[in-house]
Structures are given as structure tokens and as C-alpha cells.
MIVEX-360199 format. One record per residue (C-alpha): residue in three letters; x, y, z. Coordinates in Angstrom, 3 decimals. Each point is the difference from the previous one (the first is absolute). Example, Ala and Ser with C-alpha at 12.3 -4.5 7.8 and 13.67 -1.06 7.14 Angstrom:
// MIVEX-360199
residu|east|north|up
ala|12.300|-4.500|7.800 .
ser|1.370|3.440|-0.660 .
//
This chain:
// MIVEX-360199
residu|east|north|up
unk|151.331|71.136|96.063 .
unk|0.584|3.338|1.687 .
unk|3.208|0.633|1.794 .
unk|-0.749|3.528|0.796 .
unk|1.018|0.669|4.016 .
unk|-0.583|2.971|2.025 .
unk|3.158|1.689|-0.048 .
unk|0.477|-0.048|4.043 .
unk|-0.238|-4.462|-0.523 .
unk|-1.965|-2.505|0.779 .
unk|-2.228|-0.493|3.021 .
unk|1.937|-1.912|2.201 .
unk|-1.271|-0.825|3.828 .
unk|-3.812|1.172|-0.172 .
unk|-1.787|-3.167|-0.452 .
unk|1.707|-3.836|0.252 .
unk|-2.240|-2.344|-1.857 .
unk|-0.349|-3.076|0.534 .
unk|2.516|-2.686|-1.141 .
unk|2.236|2.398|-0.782 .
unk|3.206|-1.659|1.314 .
unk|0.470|-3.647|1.713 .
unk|0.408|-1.255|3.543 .
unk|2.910|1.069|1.731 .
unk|2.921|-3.159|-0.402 .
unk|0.422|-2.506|3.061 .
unk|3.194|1.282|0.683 .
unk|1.200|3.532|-0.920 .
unk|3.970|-1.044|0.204 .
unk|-0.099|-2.515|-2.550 .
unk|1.273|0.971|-3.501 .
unk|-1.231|-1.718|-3.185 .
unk|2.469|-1.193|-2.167 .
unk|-2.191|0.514|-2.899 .
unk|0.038|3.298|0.535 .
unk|3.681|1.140|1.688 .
unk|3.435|-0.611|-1.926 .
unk|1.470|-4.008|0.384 .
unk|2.668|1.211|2.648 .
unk|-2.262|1.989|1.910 .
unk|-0.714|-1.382|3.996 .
unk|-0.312|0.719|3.483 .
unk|2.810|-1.061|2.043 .
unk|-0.095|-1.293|3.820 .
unk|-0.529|3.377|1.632 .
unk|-3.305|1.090|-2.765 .
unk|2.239|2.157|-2.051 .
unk|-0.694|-0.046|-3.787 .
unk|3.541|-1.113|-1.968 .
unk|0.561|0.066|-3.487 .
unk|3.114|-1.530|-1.061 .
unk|0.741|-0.795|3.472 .
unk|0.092|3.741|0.653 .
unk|-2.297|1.575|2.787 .
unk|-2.483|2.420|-1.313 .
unk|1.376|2.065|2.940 .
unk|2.911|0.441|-1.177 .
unk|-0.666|0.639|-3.295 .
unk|-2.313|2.649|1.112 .
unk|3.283|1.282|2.070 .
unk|2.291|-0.166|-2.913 .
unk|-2.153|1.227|-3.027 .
unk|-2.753|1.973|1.642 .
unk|-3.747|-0.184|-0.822 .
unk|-1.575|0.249|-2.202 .
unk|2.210|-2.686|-1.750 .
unk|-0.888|-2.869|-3.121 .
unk|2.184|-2.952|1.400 .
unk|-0.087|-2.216|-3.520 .
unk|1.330|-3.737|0.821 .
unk|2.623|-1.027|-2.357 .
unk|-0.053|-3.744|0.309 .
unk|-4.023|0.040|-0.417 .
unk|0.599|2.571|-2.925 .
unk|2.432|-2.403|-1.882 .
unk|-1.698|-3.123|1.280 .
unk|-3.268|0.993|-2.169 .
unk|2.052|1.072|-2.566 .
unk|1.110|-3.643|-0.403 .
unk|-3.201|-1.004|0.545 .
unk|-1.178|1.212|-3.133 .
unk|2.921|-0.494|-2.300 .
unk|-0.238|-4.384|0.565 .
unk|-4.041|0.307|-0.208 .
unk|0.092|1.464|-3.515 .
unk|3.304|-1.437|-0.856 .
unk|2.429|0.502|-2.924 .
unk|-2.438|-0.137|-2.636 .
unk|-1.689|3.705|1.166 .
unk|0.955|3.421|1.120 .
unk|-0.689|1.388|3.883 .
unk|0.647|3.517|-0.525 .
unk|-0.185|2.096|3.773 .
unk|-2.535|2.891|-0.325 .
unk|2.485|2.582|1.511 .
unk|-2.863|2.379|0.073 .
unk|-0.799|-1.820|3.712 .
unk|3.028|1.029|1.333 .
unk|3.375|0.413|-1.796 .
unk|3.498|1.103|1.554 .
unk|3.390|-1.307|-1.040 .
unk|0.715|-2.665|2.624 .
unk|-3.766|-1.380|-1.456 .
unk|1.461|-0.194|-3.341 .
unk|2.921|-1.946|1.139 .
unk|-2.165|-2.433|1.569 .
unk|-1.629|-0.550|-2.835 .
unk|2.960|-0.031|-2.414 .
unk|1.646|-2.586|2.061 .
unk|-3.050|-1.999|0.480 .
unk|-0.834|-0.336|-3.572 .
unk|-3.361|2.318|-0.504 .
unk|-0.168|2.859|-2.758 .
unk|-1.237|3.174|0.958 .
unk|-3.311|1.980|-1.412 .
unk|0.451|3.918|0.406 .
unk|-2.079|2.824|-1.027 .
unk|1.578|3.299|0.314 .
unk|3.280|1.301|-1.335 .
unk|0.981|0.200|4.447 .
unk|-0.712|-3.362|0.200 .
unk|2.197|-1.169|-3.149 .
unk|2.580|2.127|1.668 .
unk|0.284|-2.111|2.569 .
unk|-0.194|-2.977|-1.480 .
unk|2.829|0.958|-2.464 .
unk|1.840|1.564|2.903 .
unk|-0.079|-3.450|2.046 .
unk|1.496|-1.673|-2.712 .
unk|-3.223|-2.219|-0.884 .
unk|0.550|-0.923|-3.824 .
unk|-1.812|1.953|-2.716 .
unk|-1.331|-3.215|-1.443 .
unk|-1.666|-0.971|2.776 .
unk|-2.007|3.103|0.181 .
unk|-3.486|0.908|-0.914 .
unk|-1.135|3.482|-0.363 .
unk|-3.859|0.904|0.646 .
unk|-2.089|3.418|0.240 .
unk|-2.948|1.478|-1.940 .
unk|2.036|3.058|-0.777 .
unk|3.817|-0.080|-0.259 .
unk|2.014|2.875|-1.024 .
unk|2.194|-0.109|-2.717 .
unk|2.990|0.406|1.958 .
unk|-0.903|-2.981|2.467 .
unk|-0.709|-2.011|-3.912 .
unk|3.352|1.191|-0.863 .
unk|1.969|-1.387|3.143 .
unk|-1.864|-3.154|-0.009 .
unk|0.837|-0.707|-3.460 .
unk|3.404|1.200|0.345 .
unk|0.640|-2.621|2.727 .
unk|-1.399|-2.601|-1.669 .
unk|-3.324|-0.655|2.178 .
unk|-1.350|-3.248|-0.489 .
unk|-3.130|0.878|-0.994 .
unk|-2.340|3.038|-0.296 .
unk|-3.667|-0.409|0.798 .
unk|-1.953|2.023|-2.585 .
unk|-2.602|1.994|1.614 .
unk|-1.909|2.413|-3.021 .
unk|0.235|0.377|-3.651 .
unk|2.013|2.796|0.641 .
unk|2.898|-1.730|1.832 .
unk|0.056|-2.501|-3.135 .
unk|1.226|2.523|-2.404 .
unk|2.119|1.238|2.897 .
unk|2.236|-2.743|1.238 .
unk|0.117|-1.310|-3.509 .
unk|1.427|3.626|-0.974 .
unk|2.757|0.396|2.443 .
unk|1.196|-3.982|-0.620 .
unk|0.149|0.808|-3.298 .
unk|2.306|3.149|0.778 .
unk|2.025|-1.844|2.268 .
unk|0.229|-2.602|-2.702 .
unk|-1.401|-3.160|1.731 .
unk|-3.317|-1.891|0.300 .
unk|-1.423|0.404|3.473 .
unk|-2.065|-2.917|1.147 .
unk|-3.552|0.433|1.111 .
unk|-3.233|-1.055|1.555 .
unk|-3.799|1.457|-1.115 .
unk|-1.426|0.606|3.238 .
unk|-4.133|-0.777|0.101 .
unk|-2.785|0.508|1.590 .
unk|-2.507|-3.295|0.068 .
unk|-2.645|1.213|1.437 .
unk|0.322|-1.853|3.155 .
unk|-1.509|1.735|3.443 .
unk|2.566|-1.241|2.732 .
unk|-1.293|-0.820|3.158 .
unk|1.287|2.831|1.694 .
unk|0.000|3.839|0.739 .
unk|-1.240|2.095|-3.108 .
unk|2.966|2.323|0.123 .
unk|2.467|-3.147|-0.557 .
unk|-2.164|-2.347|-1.974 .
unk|1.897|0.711|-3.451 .
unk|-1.691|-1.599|-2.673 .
unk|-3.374|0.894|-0.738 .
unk|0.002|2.273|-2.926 .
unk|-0.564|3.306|1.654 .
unk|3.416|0.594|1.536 .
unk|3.231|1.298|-0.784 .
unk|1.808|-3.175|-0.902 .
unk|0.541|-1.754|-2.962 .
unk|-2.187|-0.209|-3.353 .
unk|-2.742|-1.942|-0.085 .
unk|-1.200|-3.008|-1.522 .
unk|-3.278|1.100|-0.653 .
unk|-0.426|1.896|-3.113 .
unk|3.266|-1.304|-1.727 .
unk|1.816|2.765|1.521 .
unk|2.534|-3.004|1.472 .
unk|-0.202|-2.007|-3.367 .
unk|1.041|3.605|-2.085 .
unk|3.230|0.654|2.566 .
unk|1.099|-3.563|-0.868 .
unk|-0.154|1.011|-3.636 .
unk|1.997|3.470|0.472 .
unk|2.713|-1.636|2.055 .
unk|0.510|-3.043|-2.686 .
unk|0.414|2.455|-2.843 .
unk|2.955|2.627|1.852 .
unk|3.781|-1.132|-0.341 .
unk|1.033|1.783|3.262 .
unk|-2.473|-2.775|2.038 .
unk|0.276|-4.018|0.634 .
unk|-3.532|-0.358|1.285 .
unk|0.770|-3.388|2.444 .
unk|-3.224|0.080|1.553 .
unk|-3.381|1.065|1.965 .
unk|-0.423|1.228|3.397 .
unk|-3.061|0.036|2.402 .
unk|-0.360|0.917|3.127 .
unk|-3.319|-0.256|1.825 .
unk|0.443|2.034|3.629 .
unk|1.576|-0.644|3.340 .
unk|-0.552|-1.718|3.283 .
unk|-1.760|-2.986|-1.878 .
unk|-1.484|-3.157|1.426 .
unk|-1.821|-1.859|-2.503 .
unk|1.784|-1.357|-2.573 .
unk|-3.266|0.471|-2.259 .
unk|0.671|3.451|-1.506 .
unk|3.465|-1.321|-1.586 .
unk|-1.569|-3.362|-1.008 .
unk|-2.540|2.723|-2.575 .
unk|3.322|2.174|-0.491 .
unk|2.078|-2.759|-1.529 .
unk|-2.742|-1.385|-1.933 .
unk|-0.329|3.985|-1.706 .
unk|3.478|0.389|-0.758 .
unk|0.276|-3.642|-1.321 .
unk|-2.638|1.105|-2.103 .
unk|2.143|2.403|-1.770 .
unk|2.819|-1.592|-0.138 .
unk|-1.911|-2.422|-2.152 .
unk|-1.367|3.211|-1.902 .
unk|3.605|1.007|-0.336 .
unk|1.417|-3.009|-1.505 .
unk|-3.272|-0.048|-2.544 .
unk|0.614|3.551|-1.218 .
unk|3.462|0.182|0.051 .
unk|1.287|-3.419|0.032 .
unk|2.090|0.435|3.494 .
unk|-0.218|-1.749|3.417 .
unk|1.061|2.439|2.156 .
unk|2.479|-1.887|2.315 .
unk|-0.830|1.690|3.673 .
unk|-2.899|0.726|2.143 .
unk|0.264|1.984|3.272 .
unk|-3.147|-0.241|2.007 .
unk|0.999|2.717|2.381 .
unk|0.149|-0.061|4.106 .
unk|-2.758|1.081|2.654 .
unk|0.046|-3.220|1.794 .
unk|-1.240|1.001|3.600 .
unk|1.205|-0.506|3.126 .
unk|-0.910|-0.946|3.763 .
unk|-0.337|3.610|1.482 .
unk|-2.741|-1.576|2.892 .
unk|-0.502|-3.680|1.262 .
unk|-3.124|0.331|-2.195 .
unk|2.506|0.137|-3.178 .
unk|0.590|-3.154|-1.740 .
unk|2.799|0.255|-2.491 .
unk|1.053|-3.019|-2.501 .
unk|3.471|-0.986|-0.113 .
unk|2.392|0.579|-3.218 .
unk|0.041|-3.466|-1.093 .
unk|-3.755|0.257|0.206 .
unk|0.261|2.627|-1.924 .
unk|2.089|-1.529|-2.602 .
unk|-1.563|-2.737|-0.492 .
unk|-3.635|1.309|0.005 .
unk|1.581|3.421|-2.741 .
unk|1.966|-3.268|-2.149 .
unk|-3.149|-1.845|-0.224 .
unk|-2.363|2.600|-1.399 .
unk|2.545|1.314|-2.778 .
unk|0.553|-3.991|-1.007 .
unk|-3.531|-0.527|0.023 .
unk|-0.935|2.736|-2.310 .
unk|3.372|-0.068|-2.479 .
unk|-1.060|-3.281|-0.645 .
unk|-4.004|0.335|-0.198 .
unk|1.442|2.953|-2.746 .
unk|2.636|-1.971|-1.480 .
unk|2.866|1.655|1.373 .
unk|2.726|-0.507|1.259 .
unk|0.728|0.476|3.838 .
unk|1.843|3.440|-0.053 .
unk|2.680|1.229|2.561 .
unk|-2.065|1.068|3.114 .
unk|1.158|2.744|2.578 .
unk|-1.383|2.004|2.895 .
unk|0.613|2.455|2.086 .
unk|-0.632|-0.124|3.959 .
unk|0.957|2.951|1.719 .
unk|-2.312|0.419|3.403 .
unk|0.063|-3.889|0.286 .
unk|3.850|-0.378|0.020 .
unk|0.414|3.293|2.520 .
unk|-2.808|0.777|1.823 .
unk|0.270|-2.916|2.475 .
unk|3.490|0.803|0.453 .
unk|-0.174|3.183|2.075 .
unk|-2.051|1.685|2.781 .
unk|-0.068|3.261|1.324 .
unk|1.301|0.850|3.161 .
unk|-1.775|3.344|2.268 .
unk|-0.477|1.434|3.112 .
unk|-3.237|0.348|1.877 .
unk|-0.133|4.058|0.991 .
unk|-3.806|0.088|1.346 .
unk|-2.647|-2.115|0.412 .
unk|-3.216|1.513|-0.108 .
unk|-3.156|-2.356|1.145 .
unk|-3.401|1.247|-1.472 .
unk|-2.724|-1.492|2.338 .
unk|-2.250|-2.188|-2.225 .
unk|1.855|-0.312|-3.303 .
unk|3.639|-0.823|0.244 .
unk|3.696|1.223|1.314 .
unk|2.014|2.002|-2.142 .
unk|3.960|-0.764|0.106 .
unk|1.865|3.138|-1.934 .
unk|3.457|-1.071|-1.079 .
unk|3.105|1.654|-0.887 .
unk|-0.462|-0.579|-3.782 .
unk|-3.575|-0.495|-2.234 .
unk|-0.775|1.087|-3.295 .
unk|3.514|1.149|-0.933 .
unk|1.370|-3.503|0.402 .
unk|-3.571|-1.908|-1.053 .
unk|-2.391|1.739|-2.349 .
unk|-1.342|-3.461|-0.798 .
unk|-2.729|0.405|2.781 .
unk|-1.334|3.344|-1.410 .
unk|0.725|-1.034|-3.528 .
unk|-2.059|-3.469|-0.165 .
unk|-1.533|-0.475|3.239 .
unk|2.826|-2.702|0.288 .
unk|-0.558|-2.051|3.290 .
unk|3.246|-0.899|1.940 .
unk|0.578|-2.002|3.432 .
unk|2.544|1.442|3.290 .
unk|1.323|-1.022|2.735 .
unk|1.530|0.875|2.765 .
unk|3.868|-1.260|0.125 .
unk|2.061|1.454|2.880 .
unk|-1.696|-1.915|2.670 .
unk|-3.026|-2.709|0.347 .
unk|-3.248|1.436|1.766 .
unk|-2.925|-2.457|2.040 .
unk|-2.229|3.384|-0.337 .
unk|-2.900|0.094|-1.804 .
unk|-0.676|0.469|-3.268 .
unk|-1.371|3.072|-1.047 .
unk|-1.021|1.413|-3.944 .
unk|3.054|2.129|-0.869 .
unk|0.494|2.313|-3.260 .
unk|3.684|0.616|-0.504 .
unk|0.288|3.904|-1.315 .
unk|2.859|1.865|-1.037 .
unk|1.179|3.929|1.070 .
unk|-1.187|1.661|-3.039 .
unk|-2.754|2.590|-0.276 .
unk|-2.601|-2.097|-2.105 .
unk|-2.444|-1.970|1.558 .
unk|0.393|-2.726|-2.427 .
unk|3.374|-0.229|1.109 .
unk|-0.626|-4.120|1.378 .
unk|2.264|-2.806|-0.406 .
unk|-2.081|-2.420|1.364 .
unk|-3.573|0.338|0.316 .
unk|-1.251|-2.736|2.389 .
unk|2.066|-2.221|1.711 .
unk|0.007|-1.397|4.007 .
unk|3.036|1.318|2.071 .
unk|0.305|-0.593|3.477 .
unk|-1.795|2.378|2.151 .
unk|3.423|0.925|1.765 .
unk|1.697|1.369|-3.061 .
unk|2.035|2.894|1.493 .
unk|1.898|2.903|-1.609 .
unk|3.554|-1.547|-1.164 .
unk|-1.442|-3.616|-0.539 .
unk|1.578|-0.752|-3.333 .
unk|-2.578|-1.507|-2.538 .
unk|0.423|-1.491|-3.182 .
unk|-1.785|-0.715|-3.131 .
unk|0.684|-2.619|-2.215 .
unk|-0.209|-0.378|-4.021 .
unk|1.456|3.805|-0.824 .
unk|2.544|-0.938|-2.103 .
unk|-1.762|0.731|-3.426 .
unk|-1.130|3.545|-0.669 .
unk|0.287|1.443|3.042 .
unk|3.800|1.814|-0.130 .
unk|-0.822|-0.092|-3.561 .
unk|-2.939|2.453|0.107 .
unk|1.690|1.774|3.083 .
unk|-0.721|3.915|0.029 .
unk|1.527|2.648|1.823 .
unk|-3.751|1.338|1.409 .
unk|0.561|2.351|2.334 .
unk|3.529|-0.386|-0.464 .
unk|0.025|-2.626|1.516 .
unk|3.547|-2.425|-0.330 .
unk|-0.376|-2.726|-1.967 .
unk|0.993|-3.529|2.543 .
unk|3.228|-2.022|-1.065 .
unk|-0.026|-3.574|-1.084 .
unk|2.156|-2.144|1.969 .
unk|0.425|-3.446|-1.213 .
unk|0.562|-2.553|2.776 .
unk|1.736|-3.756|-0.542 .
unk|2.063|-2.202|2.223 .
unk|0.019|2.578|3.113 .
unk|1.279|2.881|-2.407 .
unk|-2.386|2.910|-0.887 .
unk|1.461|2.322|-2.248 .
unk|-1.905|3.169|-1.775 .
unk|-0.800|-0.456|-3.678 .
unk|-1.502|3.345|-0.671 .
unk|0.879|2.524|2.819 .
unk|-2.521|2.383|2.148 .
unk|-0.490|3.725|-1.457 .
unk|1.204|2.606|1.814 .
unk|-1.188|3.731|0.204 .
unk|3.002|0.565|-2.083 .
unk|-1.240|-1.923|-2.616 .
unk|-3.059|1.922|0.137 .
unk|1.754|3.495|-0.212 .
unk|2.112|-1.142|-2.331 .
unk|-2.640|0.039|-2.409 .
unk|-1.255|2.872|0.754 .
unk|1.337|2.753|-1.918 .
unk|-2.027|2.508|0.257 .
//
């Protein structure tokens, strides 16, 4: 399929076909849980509180545009999936979501390993004191010096991405003098139910080797014969913001497939198998997300099932949720500037932030809901798109969604589910300041990562 776009974007307000978004809700002021953070309500006088705090006052204290991350939600689901898979398997976080130090405290203290994928994101995890052995290093290209430090430190594990990185890891740990423990990362041919650009394991991607053709089967074979590598295991991962549980159902039964191939060539079981993350959340009332112990049970059944239709035994399962353990956990927090009504087709609401703080609209065409949280309204509802300040017309945050028709400049608005990807993939367009995190819990709010400054911009520029 084409992707090609005229550079100016997309077509946006011309035509509105039919169907394309659902009735307005019966009540604009209500927030659905399934969608906002677990501490999130409106109190008595119909202003949005997280943590007991007032939106108002956050907006006071931090500024907009601000992520406000709940801590007690954040930890909550972190529990959440530690008892569903229990002692006998491996949650590792996907710090590529979102990753600061206070994050990796949570998650040291309550029990999850950590996945990361860049040397920056090791350096935090090493900086935050989060063991080396309970750390997983990913990426389809990783320099030797990012190799070097994770081997040095004593990583965990090292997903092998390419033939290449083989011989690579396996030469440093050999010059460091150790044997680094790794996973064979695969692709099984499995189309996720999802956006192309994030569906990862069909074979024409970037990811992995692939099953098809042996290329998987012939990795195996080059790890077990190098002294520098203990080859622990195989790694799939089929996409992101997944529903059906179909997709890993197929997965599993591929890799189980070679494992069995493995222990007929080479007479090993390989003792671990990491079936990745992507598990999707609610992002709209239309969202249906399963619950971790769902999860659990439904990823624990399919590996038992096929280990012993193959005669194998049950090996040491982990995954890796990232957007499902953080992305509930925070919204964003802006300022209406203008509201623009365009007779016919909808009311645009331009907000202090946009692309810079949410690419994930332009990116994938992501849908998201909003609300408005320093006050209730009995107005109408009226077909809003939430836009940012830069100077792209794809700069949207949310495409379609009903606000009431007495939104105001300096209403406060909020949308939910930002907590994975979106200060992650932050950019500095138009130099533009990249929003704080502020995690809220008990009445506290304290900033996590702080706001840029101009002087953070200048700083870097040298020239």
C-alpha cells in the first residue's frame, strides 16, 4: 500500500463522510474510567482532580502544556502485572514508552525488569540504580560502544537483532572475558492487527530475522557455536496497540516450532521465551482492553498447549508491556487560545501545545478522547478538533471529538492515555519547549522530568 502524502498533508475539513465519528455522549462532563487514570475525578464544584489535586492548580503551578503522570495508577498496574504472570515469568517495562529515573524506581521497587533500547535509555536505567540483571537490551542496530557498556554492566540479556550483531556481542564478551546472555529475536510472519508502521513481524521490516527461509533456524546455529554467547532464548514481538489475542496465539505456535527444531538439531531446550509487548489500550470509550491476568492466563495457555503438543517442556515466559502499564497513567494538560467554528464541518480548538508534545496523531492517525476539566458546561455539544500552535496543518491532537459549544479561550482541557510515546517522541519543532512531567499521588505533585527552557535551547546551539 502507498503511503505517499502531498507534502503540504492530508485533506482535512473538505468533505465529512458519513459515519465518520459517533453520536455526541449524553453528558459531556462525565469522564470514563476506562479511559482517564484510576485517581482521576471531578470534585463538587466540576473541577477535574487527579490525586486530589485541582487541575487548576496544577495548571497554576506547572503551566501548560504539562503531562501530569499518576503515580499510584502507575505503580498500581505495575502490580497488576507482576501477580498475573507470577514468579514463574519475567514482566520486563518497555522503557521505550516513557522512561525517566523516578519510573525506574517505581519499577525497581515494585518488582518489574526493565526492556531498553538505546545506550540513553540504559543510562538511565543504570543511573537509577535498577540492577544490571534485570535488564534487557533491544535495537536493530546497536553500536559497539552501547554493546560494550551493556556487557560491561552485566545486562541481563541482549536481544540479537542481525547476523551481524551475533559475531558482535559475542566478540566484545569474549574481550571482556565473560559470556553475555542472549535472546534470537524473530520475525513469524504474523500481520498484527494494527497500524502498518508498528505491526513488527511480517517479514518485510526492520526487525528481527525471519523464520521463513531458515534465516531464524541458521542464527540459532551461529549463536550455539561462539564461546562469548549463552543463547537463553527466542524473542517475538508482533506490533503494538493489540486487541485480539489471535496474532500471538500463531506467534507462539512459530517459535514453539523452533524451539522443537532447536532441541532436534542441536539437542538443547532453550529455557526462555519472551513474546514481546504491544498490548493496546483504551484511548476512546470504543477501546476495549483485556486485563493482565487475562493476559496471563490466555499468553500461559498457548505456550503450554504447544510445548506439550511438541513435546516440550513449558519454558520460562516473559513480556514486555510498556504503553499498557503507562499510557493510562497520564493525561495532558492545555490551554484553549482560539476557537475557530467553520460553518458546516466542525470547530477548531488550537491549544498551547500539538505536535511537539503528541506526534502520535500525525504519525498513525492515532484517535484520542478530551475533555474539558476546569469547569462543567450544560452547552451543547459541538464537533471539535483539538490543534496545536505549530505551522503544519497536520499539526492535530485530536481529530473529532464533541466539546461543549461554550469552550472559551483559557478553558483548560485535557486528554487522557498520553503517557506512552508521547514525551518520548517529543521534538523541539519550531523550537518549541518540550512540557514537564509532573507525577501526582496523595495531594503531592512533584516534576519528574522538568519543562525546557530557551536556555536549554541556546545552550545547544553553538553555532
Amino acid at each position: 500500500m502507498s503511503r505517499s502524502a502531498h507534502p503540504a498533508g492530508p485533506r482535512h475539513a473538505d468533505v465529512l463522510p458519513e459515519g465518520h465519528y459517533t453520536a455526541p455522549p449524553a453528558d459531556l462532563n462525565v469522564l470514563d474510567e476506562k479511559v482517564w487514570s484510576r485517581t482521576v475525578a471531578r470534585n463538587e464544584d466540576g473541577v477535574v482532580t487527579v490525586g486530589g489535586i485541582e487541575v487548576t492548580r496544577l495548571a497554576d503551578e506547572f503551566g501548560t502544556p504539562a503531562y501530569f503522570l499518576d503515580e499510584t495508577d502507575f505503580r498500581a498496574r505495575c502490580r497488576a502485572w507482576a501477580d498475573a504472570f507470577g514468579k514463574d515469568a519475567d514482566v520486563f517495562y518497555a522503557g521505550k514508552a516513557f522512561l525517566s529515573r523516578a519510573v525506574v524506581r517505581w519499577l525497581r521497587e515494585e518488582g518489574l525488569n526493565l526492556d531498553v533500547c538505546s545506550g540513553g535509555e540504559l543510562a538511565i536505567a543504570l543511573d537509577a540504580g535498577m540492577p544490571a540483571d534485570r535488564i534487557a537490551f533491544h535495537g536493530n542496530n546497536k553500536s559497539v560502544a552501547e554493546i560494550e557498556r551493556a556487557v560491561k554492566a552485566g545486562v541481563g540479556r541482549i536481544v540479537l537483532d542481525s547476523f551481524q550483531e551475533i559475531v558482535r556481542v559475542a566478540h566484545i564478551a569474549q574481550d571482556l572475558g565473560t559470556r553475555q546472555r542472549v535472546q534470537i529475536r524473530v520475525t513469524v510472519g504474523v500481520e498484527a492487527h494494527t497500524h502498518e508502521f508498528i505491526a513488527t513481524a511480517h517479514e518485510d521490516q526492520k526487525f528481527g530475522l525471519a523464520l521463513a527461509g531458515g534465516q531464524a533456524a541458521e542464527a540459532v546455529r551461529r549463536a550455539i557455536r561462539l564461546d562469548g554467547l549463552e543463547l537463553i532464548g527466542i524473542h517475538s514481538h508482533i506490533g503494538s496497540q493489540i486487541f485480539d489475542m489471535a496474532g500471538f496465539e500463531v506467534a507462539a505456535r512459530r517459535v514453539v516450532s523452533l524451539l522443537a527444531e532447536i532441541r532436534d538439531e542441536h539437542g538443547v531446550e532453550l529455557p526462555e521465551i519472551d513474546l514481546g509487548g504491544g498490548l493496546g489500550i483504551a484511548y476512546t470509550s470504543d477501546d476495549d482492553p483485556r486485563e493482565p491476568h487475562e493476559i496471563a492466563k490466555a499468553l500461559t495457555d498457548i505456550v503450554t498447549r504447544e510445548c506439550e503438543a511438541a513435546g516440550l517442556a513449558t519454558p520460562r515466559i516473559s513480556v514486555e508491556p510498556g504503553r499498557a502499564i503507562v499510557g493510562p497513567t497520564a493525561f495532558t494538560l492545555y490551554e484553549v487560545g482560539t476557537v475557530k467554528p467553520l460553518e458546516g464541518l466542525r470547530t477548531y480548538v488550537s491549544v498551547d501545545g500539538g505536535m511537539s508534545d503528541n506526534i502520535r496523531t500525525a504519525l498513525y492517525d492515532a484517535e484520542y478522547s478530551v475533555a474539558l476539566v476546569s469547569r462543567t458546561s450544560d452547552a451543547e455539544p459541538m464537533l471539535s478538533r483539538v490543534v496545536g500552535k505549530h505551522c503544519e496543518s497536520g499539526d492535530i491532537v485530536v481529530k473529532d471529538a464533541f466539546l461543549p459549544a461554550d469552550l472559551a479561550p483559557g478553558d483548560l482541557i485535557a486528554v487522557p492515555a498520553t503517557g506512552a510515546y508521547c514525551r518520548a517522541m517529543a521534538s523541539n519543532y519550531n523550537h518549541a519547549l518540550r512540557p514537564p512531567v509532573v507525577a501526582v499521588r496523595d495531594g503531592e505533585a512533584r516534576v519528574i522530568v522538568r519543562r525546557e527552557t530557551e536556555e536549554d535551547l541556546l545552550r545547544l546551539d553553538v553555532g
